[in-house]
C-alpha positions in Angstrom: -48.4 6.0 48.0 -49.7 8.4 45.9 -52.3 10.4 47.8 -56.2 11.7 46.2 -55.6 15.6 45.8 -51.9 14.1 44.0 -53.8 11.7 41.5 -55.9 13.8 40.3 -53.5 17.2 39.7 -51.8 14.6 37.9 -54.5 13.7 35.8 -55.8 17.3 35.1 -52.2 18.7 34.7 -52.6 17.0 30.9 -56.2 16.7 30.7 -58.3 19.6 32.2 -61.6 18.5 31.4 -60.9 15.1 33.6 -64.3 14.6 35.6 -62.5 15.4 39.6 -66.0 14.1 40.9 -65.6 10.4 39.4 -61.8 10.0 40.2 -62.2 11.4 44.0 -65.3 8.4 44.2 -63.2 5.7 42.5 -60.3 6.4 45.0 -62.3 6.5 47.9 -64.1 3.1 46.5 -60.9 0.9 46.3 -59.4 2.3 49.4 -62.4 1.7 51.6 -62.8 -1.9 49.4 -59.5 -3.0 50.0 -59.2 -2.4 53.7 -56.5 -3.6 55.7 -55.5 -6.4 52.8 -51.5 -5.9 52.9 -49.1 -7.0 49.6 -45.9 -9.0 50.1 -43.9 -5.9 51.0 -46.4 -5.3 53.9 -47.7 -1.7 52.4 -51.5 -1.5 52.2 -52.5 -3.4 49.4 -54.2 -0.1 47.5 -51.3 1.2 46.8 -51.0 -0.8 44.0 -54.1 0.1 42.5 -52.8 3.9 43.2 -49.6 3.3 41.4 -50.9 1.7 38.7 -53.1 4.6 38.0 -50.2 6.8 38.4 -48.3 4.9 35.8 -51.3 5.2 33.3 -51.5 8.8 34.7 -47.9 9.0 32.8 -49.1 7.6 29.7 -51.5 10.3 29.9 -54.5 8.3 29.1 -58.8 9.3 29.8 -60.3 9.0 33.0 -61.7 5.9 32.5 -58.6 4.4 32.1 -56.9 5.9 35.2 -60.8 4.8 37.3 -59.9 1.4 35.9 -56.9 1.1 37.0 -57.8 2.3 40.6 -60.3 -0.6 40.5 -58.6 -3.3 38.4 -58.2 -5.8 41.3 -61.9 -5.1 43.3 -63.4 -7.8 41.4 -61.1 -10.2 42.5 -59.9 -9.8 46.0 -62.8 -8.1 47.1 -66.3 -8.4 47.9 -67.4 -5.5 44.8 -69.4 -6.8 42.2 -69.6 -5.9 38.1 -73.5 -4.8 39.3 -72.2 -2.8 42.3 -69.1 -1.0 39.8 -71.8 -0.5 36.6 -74.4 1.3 39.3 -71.3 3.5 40.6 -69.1 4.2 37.7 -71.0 3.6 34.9 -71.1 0.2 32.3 -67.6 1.2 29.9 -65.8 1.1 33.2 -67.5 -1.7 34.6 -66.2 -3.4 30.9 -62.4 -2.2 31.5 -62.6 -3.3 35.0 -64.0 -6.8 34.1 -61.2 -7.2 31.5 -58.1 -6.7 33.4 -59.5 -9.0 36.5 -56.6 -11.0 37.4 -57.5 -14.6 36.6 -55.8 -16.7 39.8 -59.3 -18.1 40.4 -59.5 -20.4 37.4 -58.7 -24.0 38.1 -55.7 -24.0 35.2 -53.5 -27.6 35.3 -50.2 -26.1 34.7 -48.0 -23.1 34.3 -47.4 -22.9 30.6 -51.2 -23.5 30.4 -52.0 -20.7 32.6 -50.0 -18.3 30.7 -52.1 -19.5 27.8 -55.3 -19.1 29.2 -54.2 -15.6 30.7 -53.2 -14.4 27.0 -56.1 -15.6 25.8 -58.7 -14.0 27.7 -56.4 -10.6 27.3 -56.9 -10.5 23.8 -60.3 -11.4 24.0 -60.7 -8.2 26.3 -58.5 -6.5 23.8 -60.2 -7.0 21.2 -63.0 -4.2 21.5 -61.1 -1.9 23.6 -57.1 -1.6 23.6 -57.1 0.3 27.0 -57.7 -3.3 28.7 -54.0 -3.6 27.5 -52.4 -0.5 28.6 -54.0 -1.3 32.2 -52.7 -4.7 32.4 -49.2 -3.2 31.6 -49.2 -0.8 33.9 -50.0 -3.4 36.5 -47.4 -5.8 35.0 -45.3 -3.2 35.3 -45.9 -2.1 39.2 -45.5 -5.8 40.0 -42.3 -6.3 38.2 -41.3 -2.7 39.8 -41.9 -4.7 43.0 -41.1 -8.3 42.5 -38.3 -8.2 45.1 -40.5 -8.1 47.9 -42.0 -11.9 47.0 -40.1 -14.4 49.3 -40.3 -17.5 46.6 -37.5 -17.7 44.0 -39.3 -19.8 42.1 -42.2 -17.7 42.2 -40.3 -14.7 40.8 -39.0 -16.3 38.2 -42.2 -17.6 36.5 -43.3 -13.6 36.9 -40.4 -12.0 35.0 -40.8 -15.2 32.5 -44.0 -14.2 32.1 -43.1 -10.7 31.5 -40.5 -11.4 29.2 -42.2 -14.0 27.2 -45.7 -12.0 26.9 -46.0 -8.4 28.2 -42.5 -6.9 27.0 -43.7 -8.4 23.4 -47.3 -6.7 23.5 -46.3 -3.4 24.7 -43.6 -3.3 21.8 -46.5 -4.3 19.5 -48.1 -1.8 20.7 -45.4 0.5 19.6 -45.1 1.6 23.7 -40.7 1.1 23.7 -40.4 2.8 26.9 -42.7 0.2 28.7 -40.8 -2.2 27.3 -38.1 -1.3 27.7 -38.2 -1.3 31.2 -40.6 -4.5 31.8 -37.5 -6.5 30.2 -34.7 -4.5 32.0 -36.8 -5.5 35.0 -37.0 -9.1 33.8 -33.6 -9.7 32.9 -32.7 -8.8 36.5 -34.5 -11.5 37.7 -33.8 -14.2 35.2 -29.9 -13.6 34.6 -28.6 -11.2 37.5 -25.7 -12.5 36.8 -24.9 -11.7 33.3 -26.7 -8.1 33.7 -24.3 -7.2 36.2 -21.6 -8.3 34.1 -22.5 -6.2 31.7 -23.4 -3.2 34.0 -19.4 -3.5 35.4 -18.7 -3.6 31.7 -20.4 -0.5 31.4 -19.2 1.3 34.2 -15.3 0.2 33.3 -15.6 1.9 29.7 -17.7 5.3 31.1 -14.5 6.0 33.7 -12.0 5.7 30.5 -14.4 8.0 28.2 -17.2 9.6 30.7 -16.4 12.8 27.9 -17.2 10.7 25.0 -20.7 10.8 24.7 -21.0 14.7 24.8 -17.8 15.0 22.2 -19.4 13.0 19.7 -22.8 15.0 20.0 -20.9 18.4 19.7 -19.2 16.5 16.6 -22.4 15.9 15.1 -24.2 19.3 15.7 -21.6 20.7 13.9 -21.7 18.8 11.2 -25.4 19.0 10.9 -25.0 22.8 11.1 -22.3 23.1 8.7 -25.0 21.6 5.9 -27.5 24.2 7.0 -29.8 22.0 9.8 -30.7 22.7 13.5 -31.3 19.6 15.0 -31.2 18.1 18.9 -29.1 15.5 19.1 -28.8 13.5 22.0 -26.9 10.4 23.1 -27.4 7.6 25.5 -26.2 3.9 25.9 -28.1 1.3 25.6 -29.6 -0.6 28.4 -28.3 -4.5 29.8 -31.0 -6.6 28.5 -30.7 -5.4 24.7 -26.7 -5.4 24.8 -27.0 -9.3 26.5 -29.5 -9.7 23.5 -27.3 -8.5 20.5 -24.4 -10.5 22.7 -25.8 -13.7 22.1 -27.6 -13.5 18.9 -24.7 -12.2 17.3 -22.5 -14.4 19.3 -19.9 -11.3 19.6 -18.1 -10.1 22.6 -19.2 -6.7 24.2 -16.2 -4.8 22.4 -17.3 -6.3 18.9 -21.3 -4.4 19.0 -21.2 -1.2 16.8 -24.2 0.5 18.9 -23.2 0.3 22.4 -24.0 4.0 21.8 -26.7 5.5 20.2 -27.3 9.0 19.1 -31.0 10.3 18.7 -31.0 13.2 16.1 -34.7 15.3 16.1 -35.4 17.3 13.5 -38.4 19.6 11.8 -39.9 17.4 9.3 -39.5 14.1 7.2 -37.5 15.8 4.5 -35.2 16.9 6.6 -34.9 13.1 8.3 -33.7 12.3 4.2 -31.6 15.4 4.4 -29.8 14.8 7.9 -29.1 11.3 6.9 -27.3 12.2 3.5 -24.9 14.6 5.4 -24.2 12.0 8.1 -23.7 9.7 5.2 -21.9 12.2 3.3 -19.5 13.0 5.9 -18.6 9.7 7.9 -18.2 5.8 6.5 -21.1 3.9 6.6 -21.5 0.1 8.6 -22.6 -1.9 5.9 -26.2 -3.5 6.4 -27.3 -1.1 9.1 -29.7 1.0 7.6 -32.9 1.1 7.8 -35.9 2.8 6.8 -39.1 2.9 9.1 -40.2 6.5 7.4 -41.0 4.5 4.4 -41.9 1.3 5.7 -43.1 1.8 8.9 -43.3 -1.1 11.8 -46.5 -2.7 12.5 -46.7 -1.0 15.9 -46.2 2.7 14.2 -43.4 3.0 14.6 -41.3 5.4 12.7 -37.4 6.3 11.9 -34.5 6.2 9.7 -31.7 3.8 11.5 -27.7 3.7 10.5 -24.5 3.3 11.5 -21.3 4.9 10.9 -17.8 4.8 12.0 -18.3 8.5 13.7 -16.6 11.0 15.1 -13.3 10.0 17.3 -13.5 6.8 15.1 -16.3 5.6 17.4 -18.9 3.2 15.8 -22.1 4.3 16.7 -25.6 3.8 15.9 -28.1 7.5 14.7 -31.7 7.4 14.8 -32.9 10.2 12.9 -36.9 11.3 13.4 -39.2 14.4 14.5 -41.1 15.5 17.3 -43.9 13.5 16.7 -42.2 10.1 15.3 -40.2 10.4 18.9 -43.8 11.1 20.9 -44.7 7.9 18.9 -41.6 5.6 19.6 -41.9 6.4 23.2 -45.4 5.9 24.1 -47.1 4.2 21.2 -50.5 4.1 20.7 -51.0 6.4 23.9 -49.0 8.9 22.3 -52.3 9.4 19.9 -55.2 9.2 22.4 -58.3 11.1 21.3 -59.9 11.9 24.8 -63.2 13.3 23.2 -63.4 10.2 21.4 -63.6 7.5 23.6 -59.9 6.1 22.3 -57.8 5.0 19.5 -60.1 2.2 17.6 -58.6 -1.4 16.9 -59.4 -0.6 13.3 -56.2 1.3 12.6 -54.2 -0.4 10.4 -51.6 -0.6 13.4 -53.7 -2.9 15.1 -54.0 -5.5 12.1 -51.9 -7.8 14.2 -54.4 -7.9 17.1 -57.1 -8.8 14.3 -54.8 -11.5 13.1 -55.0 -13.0 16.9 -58.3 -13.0 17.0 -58.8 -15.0 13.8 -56.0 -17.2 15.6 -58.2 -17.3 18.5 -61.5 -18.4 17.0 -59.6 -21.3 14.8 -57.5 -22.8 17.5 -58.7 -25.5 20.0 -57.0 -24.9 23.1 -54.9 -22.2 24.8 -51.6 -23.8 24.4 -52.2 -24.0 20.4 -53.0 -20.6 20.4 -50.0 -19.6 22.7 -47.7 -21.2 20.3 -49.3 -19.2 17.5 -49.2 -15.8 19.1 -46.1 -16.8 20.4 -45.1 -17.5 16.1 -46.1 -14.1 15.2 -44.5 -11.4 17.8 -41.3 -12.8 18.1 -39.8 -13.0 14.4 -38.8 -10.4 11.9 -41.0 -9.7 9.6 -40.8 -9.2 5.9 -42.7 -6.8 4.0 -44.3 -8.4 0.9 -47.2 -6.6 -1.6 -50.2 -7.5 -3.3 -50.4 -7.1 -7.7 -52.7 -3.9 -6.6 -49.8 -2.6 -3.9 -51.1 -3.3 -0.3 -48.5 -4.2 2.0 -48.3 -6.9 3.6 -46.4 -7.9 6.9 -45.5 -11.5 7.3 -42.9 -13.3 9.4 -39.4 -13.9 8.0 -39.6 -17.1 6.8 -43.2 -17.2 5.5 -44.3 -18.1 1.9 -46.8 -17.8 -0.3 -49.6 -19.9 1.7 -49.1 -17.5 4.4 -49.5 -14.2 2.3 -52.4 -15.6 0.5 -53.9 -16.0 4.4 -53.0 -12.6 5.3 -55.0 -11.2 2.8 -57.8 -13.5 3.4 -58.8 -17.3 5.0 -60.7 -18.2 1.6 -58.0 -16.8 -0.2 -55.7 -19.0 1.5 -57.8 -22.0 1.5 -58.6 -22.1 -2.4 -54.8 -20.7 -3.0 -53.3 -23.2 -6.1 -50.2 -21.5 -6.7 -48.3 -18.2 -6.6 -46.3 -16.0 -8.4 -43.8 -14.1 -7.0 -42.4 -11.2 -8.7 -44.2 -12.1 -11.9 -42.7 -15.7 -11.7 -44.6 -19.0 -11.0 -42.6 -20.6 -7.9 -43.3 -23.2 -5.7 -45.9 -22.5 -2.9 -43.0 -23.7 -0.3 -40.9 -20.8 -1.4 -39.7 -18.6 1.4 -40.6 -14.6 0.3 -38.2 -11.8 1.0 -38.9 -7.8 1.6 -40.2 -6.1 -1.4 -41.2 -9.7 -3.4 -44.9 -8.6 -5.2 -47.2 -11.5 -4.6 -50.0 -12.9 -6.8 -51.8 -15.8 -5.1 -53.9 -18.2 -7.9 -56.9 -19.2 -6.4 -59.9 -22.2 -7.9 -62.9 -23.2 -5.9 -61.9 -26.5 -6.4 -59.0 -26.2 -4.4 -58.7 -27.2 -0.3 -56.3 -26.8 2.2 -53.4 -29.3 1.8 -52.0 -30.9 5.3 -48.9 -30.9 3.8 -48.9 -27.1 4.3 -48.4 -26.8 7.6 -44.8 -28.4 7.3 -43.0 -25.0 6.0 -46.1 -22.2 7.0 -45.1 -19.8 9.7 -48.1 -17.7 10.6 -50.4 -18.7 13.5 -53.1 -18.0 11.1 -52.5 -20.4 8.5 -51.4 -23.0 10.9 -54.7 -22.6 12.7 -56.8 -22.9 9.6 -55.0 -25.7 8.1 -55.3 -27.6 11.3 -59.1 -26.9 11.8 -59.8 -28.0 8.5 -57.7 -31.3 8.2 -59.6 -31.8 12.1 -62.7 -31.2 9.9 -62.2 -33.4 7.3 -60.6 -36.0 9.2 -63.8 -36.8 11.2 -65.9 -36.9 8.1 -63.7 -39.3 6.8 -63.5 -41.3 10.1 -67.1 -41.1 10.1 -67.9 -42.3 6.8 -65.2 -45.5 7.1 -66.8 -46.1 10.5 -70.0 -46.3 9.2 -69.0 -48.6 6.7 -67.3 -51.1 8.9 -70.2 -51.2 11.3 -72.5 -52.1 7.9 -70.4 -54.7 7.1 -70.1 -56.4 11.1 -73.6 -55.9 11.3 -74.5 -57.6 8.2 -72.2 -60.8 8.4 -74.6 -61.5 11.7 -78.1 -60.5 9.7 -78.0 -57.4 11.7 -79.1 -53.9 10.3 -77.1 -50.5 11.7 -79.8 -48.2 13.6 -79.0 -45.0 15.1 -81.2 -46.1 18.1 -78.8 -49.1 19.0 -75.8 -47.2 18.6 -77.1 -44.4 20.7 -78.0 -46.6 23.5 -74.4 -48.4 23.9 -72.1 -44.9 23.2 -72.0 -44.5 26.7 -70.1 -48.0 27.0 -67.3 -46.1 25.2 -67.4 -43.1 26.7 -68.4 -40.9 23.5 -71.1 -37.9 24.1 -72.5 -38.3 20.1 -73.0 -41.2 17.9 -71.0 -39.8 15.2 -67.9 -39.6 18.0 -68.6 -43.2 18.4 -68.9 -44.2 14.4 -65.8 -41.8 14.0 -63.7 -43.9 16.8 -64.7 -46.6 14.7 -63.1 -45.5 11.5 -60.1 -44.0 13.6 -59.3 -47.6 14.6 -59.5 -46.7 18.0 -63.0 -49.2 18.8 -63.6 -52.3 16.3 -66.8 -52.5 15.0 -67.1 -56.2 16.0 -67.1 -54.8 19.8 -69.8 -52.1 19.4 -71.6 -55.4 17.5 -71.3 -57.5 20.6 -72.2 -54.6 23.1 -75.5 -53.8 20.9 -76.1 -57.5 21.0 -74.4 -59.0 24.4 -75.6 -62.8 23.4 -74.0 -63.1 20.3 -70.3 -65.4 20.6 -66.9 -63.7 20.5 -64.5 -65.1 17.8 -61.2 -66.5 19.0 -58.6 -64.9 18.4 -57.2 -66.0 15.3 -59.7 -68.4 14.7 -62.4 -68.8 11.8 -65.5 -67.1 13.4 -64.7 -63.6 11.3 -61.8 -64.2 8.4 -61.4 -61.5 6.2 -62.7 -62.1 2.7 -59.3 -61.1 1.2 -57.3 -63.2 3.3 -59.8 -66.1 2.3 -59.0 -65.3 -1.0 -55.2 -65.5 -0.8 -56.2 -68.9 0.4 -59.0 -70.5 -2.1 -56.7 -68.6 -5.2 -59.7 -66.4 -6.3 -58.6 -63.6 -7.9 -60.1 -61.2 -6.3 -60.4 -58.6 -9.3 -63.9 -58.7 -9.2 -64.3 -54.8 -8.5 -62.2 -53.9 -11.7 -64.4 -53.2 -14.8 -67.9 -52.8 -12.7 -69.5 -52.0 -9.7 -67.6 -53.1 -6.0 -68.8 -56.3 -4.6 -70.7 -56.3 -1.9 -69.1 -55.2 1.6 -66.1 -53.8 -0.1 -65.1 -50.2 1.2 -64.7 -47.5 -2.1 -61.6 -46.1 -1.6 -61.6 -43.6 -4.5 -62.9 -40.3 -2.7 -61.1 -40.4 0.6 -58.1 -38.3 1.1 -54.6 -39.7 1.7 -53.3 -39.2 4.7 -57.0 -38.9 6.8 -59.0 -41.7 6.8 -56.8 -44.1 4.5 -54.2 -44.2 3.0 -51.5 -46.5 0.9 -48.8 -48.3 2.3 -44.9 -47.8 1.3 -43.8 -50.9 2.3 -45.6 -52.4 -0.9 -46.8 -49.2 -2.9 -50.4 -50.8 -4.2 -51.4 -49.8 -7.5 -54.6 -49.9 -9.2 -54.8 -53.3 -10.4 -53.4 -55.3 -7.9 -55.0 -57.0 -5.5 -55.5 -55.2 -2.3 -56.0 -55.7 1.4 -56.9 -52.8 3.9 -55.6 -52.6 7.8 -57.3 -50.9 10.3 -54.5 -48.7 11.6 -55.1 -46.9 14.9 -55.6 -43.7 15.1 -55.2 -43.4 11.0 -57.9 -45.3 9.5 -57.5 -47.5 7.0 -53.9 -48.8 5.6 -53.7 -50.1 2.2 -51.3 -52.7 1.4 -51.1 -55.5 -1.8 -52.7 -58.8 -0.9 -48.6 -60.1 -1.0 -47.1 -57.6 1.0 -44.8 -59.1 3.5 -45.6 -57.1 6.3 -49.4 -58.4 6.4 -47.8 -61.3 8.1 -47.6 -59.2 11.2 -51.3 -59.1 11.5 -52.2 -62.3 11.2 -53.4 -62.8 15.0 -55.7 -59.8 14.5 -58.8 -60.7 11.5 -60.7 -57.8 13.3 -58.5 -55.7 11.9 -58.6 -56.8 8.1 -60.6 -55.4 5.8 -61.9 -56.5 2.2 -61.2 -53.8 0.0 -61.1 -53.3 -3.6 -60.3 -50.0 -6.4 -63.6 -48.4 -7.5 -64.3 -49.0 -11.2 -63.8 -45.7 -11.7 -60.3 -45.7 -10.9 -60.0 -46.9 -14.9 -58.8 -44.2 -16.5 -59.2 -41.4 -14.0 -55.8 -39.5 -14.6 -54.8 -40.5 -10.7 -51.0 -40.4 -10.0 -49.8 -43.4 -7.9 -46.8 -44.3 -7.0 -44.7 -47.6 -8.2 -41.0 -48.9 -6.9 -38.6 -50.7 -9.2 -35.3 -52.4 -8.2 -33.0 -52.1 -11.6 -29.5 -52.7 -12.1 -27.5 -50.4 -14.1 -24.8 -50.9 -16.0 -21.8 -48.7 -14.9 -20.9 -47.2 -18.0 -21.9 -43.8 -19.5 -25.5 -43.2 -21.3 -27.0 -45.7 -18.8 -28.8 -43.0 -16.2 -29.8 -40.9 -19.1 -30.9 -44.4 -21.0 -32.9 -45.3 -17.9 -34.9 -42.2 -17.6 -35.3 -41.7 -21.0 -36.9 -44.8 -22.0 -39.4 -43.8 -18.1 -40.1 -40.7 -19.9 -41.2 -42.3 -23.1 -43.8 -44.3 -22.1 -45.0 -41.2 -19.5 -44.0 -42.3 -16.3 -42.0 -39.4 -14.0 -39.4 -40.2 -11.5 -40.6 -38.9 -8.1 -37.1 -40.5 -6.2 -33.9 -42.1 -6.7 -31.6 -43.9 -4.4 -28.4 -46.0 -5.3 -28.3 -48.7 -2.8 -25.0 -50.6 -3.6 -22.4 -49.8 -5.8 -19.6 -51.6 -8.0 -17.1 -51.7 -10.6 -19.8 -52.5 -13.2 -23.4 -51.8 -11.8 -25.4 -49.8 -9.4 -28.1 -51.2 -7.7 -31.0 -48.8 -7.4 -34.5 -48.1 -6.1 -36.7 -45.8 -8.1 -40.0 -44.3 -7.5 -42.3 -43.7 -10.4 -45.2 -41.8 -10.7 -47.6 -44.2 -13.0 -51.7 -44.4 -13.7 -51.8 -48.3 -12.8 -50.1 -51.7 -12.3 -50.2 -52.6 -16.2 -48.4 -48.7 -16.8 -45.7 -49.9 -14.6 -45.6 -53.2 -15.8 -44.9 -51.7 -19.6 -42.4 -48.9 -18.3 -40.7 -52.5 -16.5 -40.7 -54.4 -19.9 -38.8 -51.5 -21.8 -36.4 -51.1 -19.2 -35.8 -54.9 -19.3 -35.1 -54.3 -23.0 -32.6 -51.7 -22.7 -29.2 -52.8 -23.3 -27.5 -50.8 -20.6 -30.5 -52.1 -17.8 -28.9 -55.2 -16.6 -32.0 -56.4 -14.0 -35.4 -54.6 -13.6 -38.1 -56.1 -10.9 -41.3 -54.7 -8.8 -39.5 -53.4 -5.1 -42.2 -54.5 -1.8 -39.9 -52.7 0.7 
């Protein structure tokens, strides 16, 4: 254990202005506050705290953060209070302390959640002061240091999970490599100690046949550095297990197949002569194709900055070169800890290398849970990224795999919810389009526009997926709401009952909702008839049977009687019918595909749970399957001012086609002449001399698909045209 007089050299060693005074007290403070408490290896349990304030010690960090870590765990497994640690050290330390407490208290139902919940309440900490970061790491990291000495396999294993899945990630976000580096090394013991010792023997069995190997090739490459007039330090090293298992089995190659088993670090004065050491290394030896990189230019999120290749070197050896100065090396090594401003209190989560924690916390405030915001998080730090730009020239760094929807989010959440289309490289494409590195993106925005659930089938970002999720959630219950409201209207009025907030407040309880809109919305969701909040408002009035006449649905009496039921074509609804023009497809109603209803037929709406309102024709087939259930039914009918409106609708033909050439182009032809579009295609049976096929069309009405059918009827190569219900 790391003794006072020890810590404290340490600390002034790299910072001589440290305040001795407020380290001696802090040490003094956990070590009397911890008392006899013992860790699984049986050592006092302060000497965690101790290391993990040497560790931050290393990082060279202020003195708050090495206090904070001598006091990270006094919170929790101690008797101190945030009061008691404000009064003694001040209120910022009190605030660091506070933000790493370890979270084992909270009443969490599962693993995967408790991971959640812990990254959550990290970034929260995070997100007004990133030393709350580098303290938990170097307490992740002591623990992983000294996971051996926990007696649970099972136990271990969630830890270096844990590790691998969350804390490696954030310290490489945070640019800190060396932290990582280890953390997974540490990890990857636990989780496969089989395959790292495979590849550690590996190791060891190619070192004996070329232990010289390493030092030939840097002699080779100082001289040819020097021979084109540049001093440089260059330095070689293999690399470690856990990224050799990695490149193993992403690349799915065998350990004598990877090009960079060894990797040469080349330091130099200044960026130009980065440029100028790569173009004699270049110059001199044959390039691996699709290895370069340059993170001078385009820097990482993190920071981080280098030029990458790899060449077949000297000895014929293919190796990997990082080329970079003093300062980029200082950077990759120790990230954002490498630029601590002592006097100022701390690098600020403003820098434009922290954009990535600001994107989490937009995540954070959109998403519901923790296990929705884990899989978001989760979405953003583990996949390449691409690096897109705005018309103006602001970079943008996205996922691999995101499109425009996700860029237009990026740059901002109205952006991205009134976004109508994109072009890409000055060229309209579809918003679905995946964008590559170096695309220029112009996102086309109206006011009129609103997220589209269909989005969130092909975005990528945790921040899109979050907003498009709240606001179909948003929408959704309006929707429910407004159905629900409509249904209870029309229950209440076939008994000569009127709808009052009062009564429905007094029975919500019956249905377990907190809110009278949660119970109106269940309503419209289908998941509470309206006939039962009816009979619980009024208990005396008489159930129907079930299938019986008490409540028939007016449509289905209709279908009965013959009545046309047309009466809401050419003027206002009837009475108790539901307008459907309005509500969004896919929320709180929407139209069936078994039968495709068009304006102008007559219409019949299901309560669907969970979905609302299904529309189906008053002949569809499938109706028959709800014939036991009249509470579900619902008269419906198309607003009058679906006439004309410009809607799109679908329609379904069945045509047989003669099997002779012309006949597809004379099919979609005569479609496209009377300004119906074909949406889909499929040939269901085929023959010497016809195909059978189904064909959706995009049409206004019933009476534009019925004209589109006559013309095809009249078509000499059409051999059989007739409306599809299935």
């Amino acid at each position: 254990m790391i003794r006072q007089f020890e810590l404290v050299e340490r600390v002034q060693a790299y910072d001589p202005d440290a305040d001795e005074d407020v380290l001696n007290r802090a040490y003094v403070y956990g070590l009397k506050k911890h008392g006899n408490q013992l860790r699984a290896s049986g050592d006092p349990y302060f000497s965690h705290p101790v290391e993990v304030a040497g560790i931050l010690a290393e990082m060279r960090l202020d003195t708050a953060s090495i206090v904070t870590g001598l006091l990270h765990d006094t919170l929790e497994d101690t008797d101190a209070t945030r009061d008691e640690i404000a009064g003694m050290f001040g209120e910022d330390i009190a605030r660091l302390v506070d933000g790493v407490t370890k979270l084992s208290r909270l009443e969490i139902q599962s693993e995967s959640t408790k991971e959640a919940e812990n990254l959550r309440k990290l970034v929260l900490a995070m997100s007004s002061d990133i030393r709350v970061l580098l303290v938990k790491l170097a307490d992740r990291l002591h623990n992983m240091r000294t996971l051996h000495h926990i007696k649970e396999p099972a136990r271990r294993r969630r830890i270096a999970r844990e590790t691998m899945d969350l804390y490696a990630p954030l310290a490489s976000r945070i640019g800190m490599e060396k932290v990582k580096r280890e953390l997974e090394e540490l990890a990857f013991g636990e989780l496969n100690p089989d395959g790292r010792t495979s590849v550690l023997a590996r190791q060891g069995y190619l070192r004996e046949r070329g232990d010289k190997l390493v030092p030939q090739i840097e002699v080779e490459l100082v001289k040819t550095l020097k021979e084109g007039g540049l001093d440089a330090q260059v330095s070689g090293r293999e690399k470690t297990p856990y990224s050799i298992w990695r490149k193993m089995q992403t690349k799915n190659v065998s350990f004598e197949q990877l090009a960079d088993i060894m990797a040469f670090r080349i330091i130099v004065a200044d960026v130009a002569q980065c440029y100028q050491a790569l173009g004699l290394l270049h110059g001199k030896y044959q390039v691996l194709p699709q290895r370069f990189k340059d993170y001078i230019s385009v820097p990482k999120p993190n920071g981080y900055r280098s030029l990458h290749t790899g060449v077949i070197g000297p000895l014929g050896q293919r190796i990997e070169i990082q080329i970079r100065t003093e300062e980029m090396q200082d950077q990759a090594e120790r990230g954002v800890a490498a630029h601590w401003i002592y006097k100022q209190g701390g690098p600020s989560t403003d820098a434009p290398q922290y954009a990535w924690l600001r994107s989490l916390m937009d995540i954070l405030d959109k998403a519901p849970n923790a296990e929705e915001f884990l899989e978001h998080t989760k979405l953003e730090m583990f996949q390449d990224q691409v690096f897109c730009f705005t018309p103006k020239g602001k970079l943008i760094a996205l996922p691999r795999g995101a499109t425009p929807i996700d860029f237009a989010y990026a740059v901002h959440s109205q952006v991205g919810d009134t976004c109508v289309g994109a072009k890409i490289n000055g060229r309209m494409l579809p918003l679905r389009t995946q964008l590559s590195n170096g695309d220029q993106v112009d996102i086309i925005t109206s006011k009129a526009q609103t997220p589209s659930p269909t989005w969130e089938r092909f975005v990528v970002t945790g921040k899109a997926k979050a907003a498009i999720r709240r606001f179909i959630r948003t929408r959704q219950r309006e929707q429910y709401i407004q159905l629900g409201k409509s249904l209870l209207d029309k229950a209440f009025h076939e008994e000569g009952y009127e709808v009052t907030e009062k009564g429905l407040d007094g029975v919500r309880i019956n249905f377990k909702q907190a809110s009278v809109d949660d119970l109106v919305a269940t309503v419209g969701a289908g998941l509470v008839g309206a006939r039962e909040v009816l009979t619980a408002v009024y208990p005396g009035l008489k159930q129907p049977r079930k299938g019986g006449a008490d409540v028939v649905p007016i449509s289905r009496a209709r279908a009965k009687t013959g009545k046309s039921g047309e009466g809401a074509r050419g003027g206002k609804p009837e009475d108790g019918k539901i307008a459907i023009r309005g509500l969004i497809p896919g929320m709180a109603l929407h139209f069936a595909r078994c039968c495709h209803p068009l304006p102008g037929d007559r219409i019949v709406g299901i309560i669907t749970t969970g979905k609302g309102v299904t529309i189906h024709t008053i002949d569809c087939a499938t109706l028959e399957s709800f014939s036991e259930a009249p509470e579900r039914w619902i008269d419906v009918g198309w607003d009058s001012a679906n006439d004309g409106d410009g809607g799109v609708y679908t329609g379904r033909l069945k045509v047989t086609v003669a099997n002779q050439p012309g006949s597809l182009s004379s099919l979609s032809t005569v479609i496209a002449r009377h300004e119906g579009n074909i949406s889909n295609l499929r040939i269901v049976n085929r023959s010497m001399d016809f195909f059978d096929m189904v064909i959706d069309i995009e049409v206004a009405d019933v009476k534009h698909l019925a004209d589109i059918t006559a013309a095809l009827r009249a078509t000499p190569a059409i051999n059989a045209v007739e409306r599809a219900r299935n």
